[in-house]
C-alpha positions as CSV (number, residue, x, y, z in Angstrom):
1,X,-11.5,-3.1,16.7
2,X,-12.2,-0.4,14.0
3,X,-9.4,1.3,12.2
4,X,-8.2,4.8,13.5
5,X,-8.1,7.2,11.1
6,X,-7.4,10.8,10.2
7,X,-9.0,13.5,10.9
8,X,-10.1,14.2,7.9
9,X,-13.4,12.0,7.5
10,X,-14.5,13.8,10.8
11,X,-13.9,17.3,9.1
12,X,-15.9,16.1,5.7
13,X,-18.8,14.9,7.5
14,X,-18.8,18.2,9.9
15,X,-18.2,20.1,5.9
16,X,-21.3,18.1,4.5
17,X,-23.6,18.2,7.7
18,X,-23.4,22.1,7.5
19,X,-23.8,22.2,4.2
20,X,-27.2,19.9,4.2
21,X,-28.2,22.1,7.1
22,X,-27.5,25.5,5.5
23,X,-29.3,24.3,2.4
24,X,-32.4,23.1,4.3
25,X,-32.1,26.3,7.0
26,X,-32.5,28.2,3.7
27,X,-35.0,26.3,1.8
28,X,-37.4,26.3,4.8
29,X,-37.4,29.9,5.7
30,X,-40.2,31.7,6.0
31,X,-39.5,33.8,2.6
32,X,-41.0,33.0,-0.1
33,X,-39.7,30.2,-2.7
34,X,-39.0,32.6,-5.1
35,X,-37.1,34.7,-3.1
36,X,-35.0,32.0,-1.7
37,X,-33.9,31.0,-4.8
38,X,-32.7,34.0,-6.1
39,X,-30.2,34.2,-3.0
40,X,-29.4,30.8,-3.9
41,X,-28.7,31.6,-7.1
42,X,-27.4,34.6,-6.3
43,X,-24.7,32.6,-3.6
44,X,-23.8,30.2,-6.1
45,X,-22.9,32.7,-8.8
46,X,-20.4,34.3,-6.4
47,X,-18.9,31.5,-4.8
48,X,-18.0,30.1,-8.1
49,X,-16.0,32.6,-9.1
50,X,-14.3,32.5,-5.4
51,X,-13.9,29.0,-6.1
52,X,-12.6,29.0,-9.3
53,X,-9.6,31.8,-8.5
54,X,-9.4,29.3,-5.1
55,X,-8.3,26.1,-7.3
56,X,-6.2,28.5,-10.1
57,X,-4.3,30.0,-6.6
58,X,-4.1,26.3,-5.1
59,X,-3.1,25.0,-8.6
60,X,0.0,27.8,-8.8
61,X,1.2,26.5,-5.2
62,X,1.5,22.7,-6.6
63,X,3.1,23.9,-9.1
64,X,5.5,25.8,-7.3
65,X,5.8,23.3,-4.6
66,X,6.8,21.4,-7.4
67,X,9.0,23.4,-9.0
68,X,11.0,23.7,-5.4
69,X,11.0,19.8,-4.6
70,X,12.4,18.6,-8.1
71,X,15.9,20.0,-7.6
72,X,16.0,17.9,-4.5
73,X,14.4,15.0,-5.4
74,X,16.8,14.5,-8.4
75,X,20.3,14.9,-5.5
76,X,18.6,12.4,-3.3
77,X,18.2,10.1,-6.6
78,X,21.9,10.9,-7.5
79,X,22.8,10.2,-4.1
80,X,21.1,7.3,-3.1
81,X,21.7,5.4,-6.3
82,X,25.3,4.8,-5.8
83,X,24.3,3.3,-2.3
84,X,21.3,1.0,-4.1
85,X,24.1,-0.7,-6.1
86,X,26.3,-1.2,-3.5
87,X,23.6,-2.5,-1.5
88,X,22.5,-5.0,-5.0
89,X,26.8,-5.8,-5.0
90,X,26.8,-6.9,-1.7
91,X,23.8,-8.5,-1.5
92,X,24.3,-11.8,-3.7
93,X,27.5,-12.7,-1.6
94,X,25.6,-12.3,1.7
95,X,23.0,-14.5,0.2
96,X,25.3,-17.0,-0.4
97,X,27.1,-16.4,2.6
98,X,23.9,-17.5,4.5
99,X,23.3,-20.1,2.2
100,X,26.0,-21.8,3.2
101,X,25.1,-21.5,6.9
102,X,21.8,-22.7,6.8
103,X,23.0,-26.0,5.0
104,X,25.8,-26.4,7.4
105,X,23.2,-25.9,10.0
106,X,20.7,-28.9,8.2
107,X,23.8,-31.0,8.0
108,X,24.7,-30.9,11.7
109,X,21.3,-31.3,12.5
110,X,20.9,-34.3,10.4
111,X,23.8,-35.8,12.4
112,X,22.9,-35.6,15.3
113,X,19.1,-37.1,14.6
114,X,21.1,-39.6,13.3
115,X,23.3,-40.2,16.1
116,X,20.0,-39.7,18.3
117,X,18.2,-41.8,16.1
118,X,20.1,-44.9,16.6
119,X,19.6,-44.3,20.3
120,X,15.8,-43.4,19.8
121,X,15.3,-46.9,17.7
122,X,16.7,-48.3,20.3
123,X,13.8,-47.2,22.9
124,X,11.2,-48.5,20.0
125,X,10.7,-44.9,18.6
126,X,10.0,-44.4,14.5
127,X,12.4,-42.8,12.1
128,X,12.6,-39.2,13.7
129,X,14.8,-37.3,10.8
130,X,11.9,-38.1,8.3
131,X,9.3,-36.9,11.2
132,X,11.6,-33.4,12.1
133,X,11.9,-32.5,7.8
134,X,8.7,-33.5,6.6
135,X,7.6,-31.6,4.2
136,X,11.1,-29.7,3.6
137,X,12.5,-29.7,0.3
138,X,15.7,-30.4,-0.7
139,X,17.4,-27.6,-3.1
């Protein structure tokens, strides 16, 4: 299955298929070469002053958009760091909280595989407990 994504390859290929088009449209015309390339010329020159001003009015909006989000990132950062280290405080007490559950768990277990072992050797069956944790490591 191929991965979905955005809309935006779409748009850059429809971006780059007129442009190819547009170049070729103008480059085949029936002017003449000369002529052709003086519009070219001509079309670059302009746009590249549009573009530049586009990118310096783009670049002021960043900037602005900047400006406006900093304030708020720095509260959320004030905010949420209390939270964080209450979260890091309460965390190593849970961990050995479960700890301690898990090998309560592994000891009950190991009871009864040896309580059902002795009734399992009984039937002719080999040493289950080593079977059930193989490959488990003791800590």
């Amino acid at each position: 299955m191929c991965e979905r994504r955005g809309g935006g390859d779409f748009m850059f290929g429809v971006f780059l298929g007129a442009l190819v088009g547009g170049v070729l449209g103008v480059l085949y015309a029936p002017e003449e070469g000369k002529k052709t390339r003086e519009k070219a010329k001509k079309f670059v020159d302009d746009n590249k002053v549009k573009g530049k001003e586009l990118m310096e009015e783009v670049s002021l909006k960043i900037d602005e958009a900047r400006e406006k989000a900093m304030p708020v990132i720095e509260e959320l950062k004030e905010k949420i760091g209390p939270i964080m280290e209450k979260i890091d405080s309460l965390s190593e007490p849970a961990r050995e909280e479960v700890a301690e559950y898990v090998e309560d768990l592994k000891d009950e277990i190991e009871e009864r595989l040896d309580d059902s072992q002795k009734k399992e050797d009984s039937f002719g069956t080999d040493n289950m407990k080593k079977r059930f944790f193989k490959g488990v490591k003791k800590s």
